[in-house]
DRENPA-3360 file (N, C-alpha, C; in nm, 2 decimals, always signed):
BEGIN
1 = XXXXXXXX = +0.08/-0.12/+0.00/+0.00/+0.00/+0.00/+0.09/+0.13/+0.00 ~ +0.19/+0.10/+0.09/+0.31/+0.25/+0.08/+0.36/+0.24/-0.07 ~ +0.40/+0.13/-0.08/+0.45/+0.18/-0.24/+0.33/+0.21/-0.34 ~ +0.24/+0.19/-0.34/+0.16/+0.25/-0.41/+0.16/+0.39/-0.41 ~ +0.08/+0.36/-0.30/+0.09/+0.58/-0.25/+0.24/+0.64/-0.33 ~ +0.35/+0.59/-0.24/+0.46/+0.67/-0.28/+0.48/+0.69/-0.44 ~ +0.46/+0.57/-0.52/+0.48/+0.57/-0.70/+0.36/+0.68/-0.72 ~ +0.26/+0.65/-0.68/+0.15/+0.73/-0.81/+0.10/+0.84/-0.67;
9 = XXXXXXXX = +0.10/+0.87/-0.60/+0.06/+1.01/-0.52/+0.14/+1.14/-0.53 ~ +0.20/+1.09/-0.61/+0.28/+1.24/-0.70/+0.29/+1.22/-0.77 ~ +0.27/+1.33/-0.83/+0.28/+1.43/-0.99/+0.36/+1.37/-1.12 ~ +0.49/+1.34/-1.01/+0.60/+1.27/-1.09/+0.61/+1.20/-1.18 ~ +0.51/+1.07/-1.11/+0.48/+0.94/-1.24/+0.37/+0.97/-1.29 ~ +0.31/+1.05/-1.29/+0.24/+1.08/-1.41/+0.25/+1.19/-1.55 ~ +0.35/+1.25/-1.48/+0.46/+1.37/-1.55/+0.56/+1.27/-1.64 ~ +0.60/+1.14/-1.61/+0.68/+1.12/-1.69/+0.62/+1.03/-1.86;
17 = XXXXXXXX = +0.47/+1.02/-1.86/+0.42/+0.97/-1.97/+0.30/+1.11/-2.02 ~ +0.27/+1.20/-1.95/+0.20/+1.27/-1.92/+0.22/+1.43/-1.97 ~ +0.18/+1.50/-2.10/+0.20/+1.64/-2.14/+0.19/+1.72/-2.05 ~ +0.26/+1.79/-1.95/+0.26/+1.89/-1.92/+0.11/+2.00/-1.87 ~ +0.11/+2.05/-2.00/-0.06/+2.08/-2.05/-0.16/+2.01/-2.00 ~ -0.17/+1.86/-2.04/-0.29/+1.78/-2.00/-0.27/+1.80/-1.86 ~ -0.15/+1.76/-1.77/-0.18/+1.73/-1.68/-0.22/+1.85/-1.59 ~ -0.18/+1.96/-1.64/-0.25/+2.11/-1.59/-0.42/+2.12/-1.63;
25 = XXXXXXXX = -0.44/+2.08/-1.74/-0.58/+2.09/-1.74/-0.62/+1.99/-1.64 ~ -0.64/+1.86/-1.64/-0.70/+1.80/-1.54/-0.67/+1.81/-1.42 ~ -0.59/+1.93/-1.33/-0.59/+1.96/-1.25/-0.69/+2.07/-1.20 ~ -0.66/+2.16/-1.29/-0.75/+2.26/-1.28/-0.89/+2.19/-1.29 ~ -0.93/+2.09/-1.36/-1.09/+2.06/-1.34/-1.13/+2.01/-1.21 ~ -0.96/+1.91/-1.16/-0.99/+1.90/-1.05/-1.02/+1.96/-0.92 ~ -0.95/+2.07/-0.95/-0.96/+2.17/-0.85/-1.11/+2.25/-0.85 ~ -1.16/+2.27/-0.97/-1.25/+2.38/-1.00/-1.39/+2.39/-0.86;
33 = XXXXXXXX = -1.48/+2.48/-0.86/-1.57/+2.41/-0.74/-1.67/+2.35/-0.86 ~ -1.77/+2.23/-0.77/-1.84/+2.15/-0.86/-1.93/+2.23/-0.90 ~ -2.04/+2.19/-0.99/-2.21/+2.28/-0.95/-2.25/+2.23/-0.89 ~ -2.36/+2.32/-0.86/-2.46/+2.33/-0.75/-2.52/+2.23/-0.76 ~ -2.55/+2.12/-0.62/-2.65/+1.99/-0.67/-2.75/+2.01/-0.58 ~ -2.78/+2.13/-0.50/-2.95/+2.13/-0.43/-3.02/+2.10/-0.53 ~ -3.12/+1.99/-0.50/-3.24/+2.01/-0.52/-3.19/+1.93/-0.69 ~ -3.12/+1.85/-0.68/-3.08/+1.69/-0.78/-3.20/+1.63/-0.72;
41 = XXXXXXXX = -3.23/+1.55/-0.83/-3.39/+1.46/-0.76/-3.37/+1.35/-0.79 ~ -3.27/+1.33/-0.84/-3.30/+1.16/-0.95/-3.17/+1.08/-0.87 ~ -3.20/+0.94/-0.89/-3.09/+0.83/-0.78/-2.96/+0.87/-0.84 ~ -2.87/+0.89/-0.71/-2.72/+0.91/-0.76/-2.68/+0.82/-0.65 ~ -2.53/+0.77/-0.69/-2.47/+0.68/-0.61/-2.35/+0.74/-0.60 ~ -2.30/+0.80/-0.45/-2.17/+0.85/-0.45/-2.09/+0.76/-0.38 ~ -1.95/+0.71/-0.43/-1.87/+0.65/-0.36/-1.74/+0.73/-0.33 ~ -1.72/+0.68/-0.15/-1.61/+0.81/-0.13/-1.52/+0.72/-0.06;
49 = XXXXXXXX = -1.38/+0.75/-0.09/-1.25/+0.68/-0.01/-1.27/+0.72/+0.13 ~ -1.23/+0.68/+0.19/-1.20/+0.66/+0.36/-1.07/+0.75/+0.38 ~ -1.00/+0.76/+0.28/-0.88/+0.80/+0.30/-0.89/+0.95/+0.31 ~ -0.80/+1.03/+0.36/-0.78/+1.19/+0.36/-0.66/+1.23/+0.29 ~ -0.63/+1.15/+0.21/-0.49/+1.24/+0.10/-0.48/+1.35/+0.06 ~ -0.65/+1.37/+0.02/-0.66/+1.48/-0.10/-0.77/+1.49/-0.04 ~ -0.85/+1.50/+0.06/-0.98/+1.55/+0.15/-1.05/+1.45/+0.22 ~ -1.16/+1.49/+0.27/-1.20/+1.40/+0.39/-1.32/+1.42/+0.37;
57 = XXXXXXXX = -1.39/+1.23/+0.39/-1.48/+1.25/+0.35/-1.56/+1.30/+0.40 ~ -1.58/+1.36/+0.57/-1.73/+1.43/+0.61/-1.73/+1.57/+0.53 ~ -1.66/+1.60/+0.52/-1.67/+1.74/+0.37/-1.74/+1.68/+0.28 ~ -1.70/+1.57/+0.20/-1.80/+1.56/+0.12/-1.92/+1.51/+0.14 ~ -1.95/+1.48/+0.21/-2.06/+1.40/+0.26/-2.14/+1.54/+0.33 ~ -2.09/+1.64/+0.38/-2.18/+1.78/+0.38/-2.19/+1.83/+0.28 ~ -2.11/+1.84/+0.18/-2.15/+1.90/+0.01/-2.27/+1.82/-0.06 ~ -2.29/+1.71/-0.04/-2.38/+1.61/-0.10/-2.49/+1.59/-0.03;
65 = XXXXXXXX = -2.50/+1.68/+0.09/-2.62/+1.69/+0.18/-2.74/+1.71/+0.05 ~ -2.72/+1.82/-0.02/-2.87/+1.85/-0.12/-2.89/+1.76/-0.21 ~ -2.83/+1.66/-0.24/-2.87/+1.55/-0.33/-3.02/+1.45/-0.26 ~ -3.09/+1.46/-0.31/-3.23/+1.40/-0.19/-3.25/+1.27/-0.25 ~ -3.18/+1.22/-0.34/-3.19/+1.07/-0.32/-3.05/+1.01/-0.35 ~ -2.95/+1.06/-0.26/-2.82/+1.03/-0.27/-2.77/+0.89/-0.17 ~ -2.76/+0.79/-0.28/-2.66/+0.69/-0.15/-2.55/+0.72/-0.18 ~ -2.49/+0.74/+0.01/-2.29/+0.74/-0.02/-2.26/+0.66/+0.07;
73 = XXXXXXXX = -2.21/+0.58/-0.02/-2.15/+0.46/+0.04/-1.99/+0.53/+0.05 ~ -1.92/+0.51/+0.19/-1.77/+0.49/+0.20/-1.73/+0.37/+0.20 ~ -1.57/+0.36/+0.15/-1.49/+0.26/+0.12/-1.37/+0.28/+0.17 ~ -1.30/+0.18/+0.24/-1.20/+0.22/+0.35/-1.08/+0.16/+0.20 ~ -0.98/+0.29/+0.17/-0.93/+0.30/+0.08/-0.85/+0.42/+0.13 ~ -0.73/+0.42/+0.07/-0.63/+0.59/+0.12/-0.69/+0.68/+0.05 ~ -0.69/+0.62/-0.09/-0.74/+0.76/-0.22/-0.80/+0.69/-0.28 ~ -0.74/+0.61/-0.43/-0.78/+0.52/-0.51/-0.85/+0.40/-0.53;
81 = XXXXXXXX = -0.99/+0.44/-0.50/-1.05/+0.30/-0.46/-1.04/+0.17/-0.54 ~ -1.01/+0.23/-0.65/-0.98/+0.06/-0.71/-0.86/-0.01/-0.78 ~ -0.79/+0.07/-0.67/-0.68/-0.02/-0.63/-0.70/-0.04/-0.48 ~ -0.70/+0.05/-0.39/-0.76/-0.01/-0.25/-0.88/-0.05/-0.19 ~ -0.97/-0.10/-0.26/-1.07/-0.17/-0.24/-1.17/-0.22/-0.38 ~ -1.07/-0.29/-0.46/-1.19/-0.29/-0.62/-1.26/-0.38/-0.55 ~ -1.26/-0.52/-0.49/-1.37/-0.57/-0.45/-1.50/-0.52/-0.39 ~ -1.52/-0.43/-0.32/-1.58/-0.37/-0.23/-1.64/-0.25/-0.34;
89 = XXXXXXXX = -1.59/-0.20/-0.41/-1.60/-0.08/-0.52/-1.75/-0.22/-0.63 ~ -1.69/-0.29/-0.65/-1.75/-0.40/-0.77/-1.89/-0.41/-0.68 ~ -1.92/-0.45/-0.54/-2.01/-0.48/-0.50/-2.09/-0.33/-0.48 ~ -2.05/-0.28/-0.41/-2.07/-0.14/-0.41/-2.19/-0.09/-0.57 ~ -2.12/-0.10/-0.66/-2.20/+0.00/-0.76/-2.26/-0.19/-0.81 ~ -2.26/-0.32/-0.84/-2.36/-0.43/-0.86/-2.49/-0.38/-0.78 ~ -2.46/-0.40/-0.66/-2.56/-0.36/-0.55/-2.67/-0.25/-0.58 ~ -2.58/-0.13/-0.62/-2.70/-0.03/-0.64/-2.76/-0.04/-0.75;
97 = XXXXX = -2.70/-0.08/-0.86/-2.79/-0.09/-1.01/-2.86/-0.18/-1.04 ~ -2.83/-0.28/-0.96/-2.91/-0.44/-0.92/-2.96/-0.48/-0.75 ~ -2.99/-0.33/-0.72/-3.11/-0.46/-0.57/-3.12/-0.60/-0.58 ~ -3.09/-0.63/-0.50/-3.15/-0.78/-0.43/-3.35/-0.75/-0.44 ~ -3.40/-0.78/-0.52/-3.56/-0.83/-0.50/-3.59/-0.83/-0.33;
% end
C-alpha cells in the first residue's frame, strides 16, 4: 500500500508519460468548485474513499447533503479505490444498479 501511495501520489509518475498541459488541465478541473446539486432529484450513487490524502470524507458528505436521493457509500481506501478496495467498489456500484428483489 506504501509503495503504491509513494509511486502514483505524486505528480512525478504521471509527468513522466503525461504532457505537461494535459496534466494542468485535469488539475485545474480538479480543482475547479463542482455545480450546485441542491435540489438533484433523481438516484445518484456517490462513492467516497475513507482516505484523507486529497480531502475528507465528512466534507463531502456535507456537500452532498442537497442531493435527496443520494446513497454514499464509504470505502475504507487511502485515495484510489480501485486499487484499495476494487472488491468492495465491484459490489458497491452491482448492489446499487441491481437490488436484491
Amino acid at each position: 500500500r506504501e509503495i503504491l501511495m509513494k509511486r502514483y501520489g505524486s505528480p512525478r509518475h504521471d509527468l513522466r508519460y503525461m504532457p505537461v498541459s494535459s496534466y494542468l488541465q485535469a488539475l485545474d478541473e480538479t480543482l475547479r468548485s463542482p455545480p450546485d446539486w441542491d435540489g438533484l432529484t433523481m438516484p445518484t450513487l456517490v462513492i467516497l474513499s475513507s482516505g484523507n490524502r486529497f480531502g475528507a470524507a465528512a466534507n463531502a458528505r456535507a456537500r452532498l447533503a442537497g442531493i435527496q436521493e443520494a446513497s454514499v457509500v464509504e470505502i475504507a481506501s487511502d485515495h484510489w479505490i480501485h486499487a484499495g478496495g476494487p472488491a468492495e467498489l465491484r459490489q458497491t456500484i452491482d448492489s446499487w444498479v441491481s437490488p436484491a428483489s
